[in-house]
GUZA-8826 format. One line per field, with one value per residue (C-alpha): residue in three letters; x negated, y negated, z negated; residue number from 1. Coordinates in Angstrom, 1 decimal. Last residue first. Layout:
N
titi: (ALA ...)
x: (X ...)
y: (Y ...)
z: (Z ...)
banu: (NUM ...)
***
This chain:
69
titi: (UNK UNK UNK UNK UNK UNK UNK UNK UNK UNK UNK UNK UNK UNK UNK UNK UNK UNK UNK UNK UNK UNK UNK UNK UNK UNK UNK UNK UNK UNK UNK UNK UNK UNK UNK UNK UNK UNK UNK UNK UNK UNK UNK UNK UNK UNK UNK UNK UNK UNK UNK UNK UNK UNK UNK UNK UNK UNK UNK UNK UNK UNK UNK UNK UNK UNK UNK UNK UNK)
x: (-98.2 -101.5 -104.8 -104.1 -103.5 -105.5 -108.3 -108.3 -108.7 -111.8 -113.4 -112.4 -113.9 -117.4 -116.6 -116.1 -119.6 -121.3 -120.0 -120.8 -124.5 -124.8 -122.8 -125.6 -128.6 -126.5 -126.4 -130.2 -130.9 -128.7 -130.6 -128.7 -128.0 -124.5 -122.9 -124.4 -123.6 -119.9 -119.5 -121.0 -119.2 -116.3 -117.3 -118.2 -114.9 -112.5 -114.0 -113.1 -109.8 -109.0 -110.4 -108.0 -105.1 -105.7 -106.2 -102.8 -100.7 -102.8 -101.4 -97.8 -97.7 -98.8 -96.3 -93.6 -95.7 -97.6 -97.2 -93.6 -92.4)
y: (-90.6 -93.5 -91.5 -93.8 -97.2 -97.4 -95.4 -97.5 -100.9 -99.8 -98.7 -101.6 -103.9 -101.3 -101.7 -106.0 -106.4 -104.1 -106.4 -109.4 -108.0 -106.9 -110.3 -112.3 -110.0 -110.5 -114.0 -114.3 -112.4 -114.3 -117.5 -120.9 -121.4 -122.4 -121.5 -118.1 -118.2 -118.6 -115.8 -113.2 -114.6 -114.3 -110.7 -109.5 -110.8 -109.3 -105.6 -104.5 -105.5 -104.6 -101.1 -100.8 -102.5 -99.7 -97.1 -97.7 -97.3 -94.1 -92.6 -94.1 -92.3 -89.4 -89.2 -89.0 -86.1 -86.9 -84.9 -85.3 -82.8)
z: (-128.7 -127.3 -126.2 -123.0 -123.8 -127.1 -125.8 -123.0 -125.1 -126.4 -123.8 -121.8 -124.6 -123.8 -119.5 -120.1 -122.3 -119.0 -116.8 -118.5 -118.6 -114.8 -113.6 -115.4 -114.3 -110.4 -110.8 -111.8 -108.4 -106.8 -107.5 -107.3 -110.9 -111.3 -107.8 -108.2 -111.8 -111.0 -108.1 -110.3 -113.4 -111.4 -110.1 -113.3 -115.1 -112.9 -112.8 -116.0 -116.3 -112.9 -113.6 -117.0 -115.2 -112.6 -114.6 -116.7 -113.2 -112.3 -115.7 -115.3 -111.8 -113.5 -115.9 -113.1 -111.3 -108.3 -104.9 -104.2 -101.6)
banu: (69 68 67 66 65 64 63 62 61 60 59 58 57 56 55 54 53 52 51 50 49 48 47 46 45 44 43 42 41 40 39 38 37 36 35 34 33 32 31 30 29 28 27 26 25 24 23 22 21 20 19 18 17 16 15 14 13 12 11 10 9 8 7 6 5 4 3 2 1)
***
């Protein structure tokens, strides 16, 4: 018994590049400002605002991917 439809394997597909996307830059700027600056606490404010940048261009670029007919 196959539990996922075919379009649903293309739907989990798209939320992966989409999470991947969005996770990618936050830990490397993480990881970057850390070695930068020295202060975790700084890295993590860094991370936090590059992150939140990456989830509002993911925004955009989901609704491209997904609402496309």
């Amino acid at each position: 018994m196959k539990a996922f439809k075919k379009g649903s394997d293309d739907f989990f597909v798209r939320g992966t590049i989409i999470a991947i996307f969005t996770t990618i830059p936050s830990i490397s700027a993480f990881f970057i400002a850390a070695a930068i600056v020295n202060d975790l606490i700084l890295a993590a404010i860094i991370a936090t605002i590059v992150h939140l940048i990456s989830m509002v261009i993911s925004y955009k670029v989901s609704k491209k991917i997904f609402l496309k007919k």
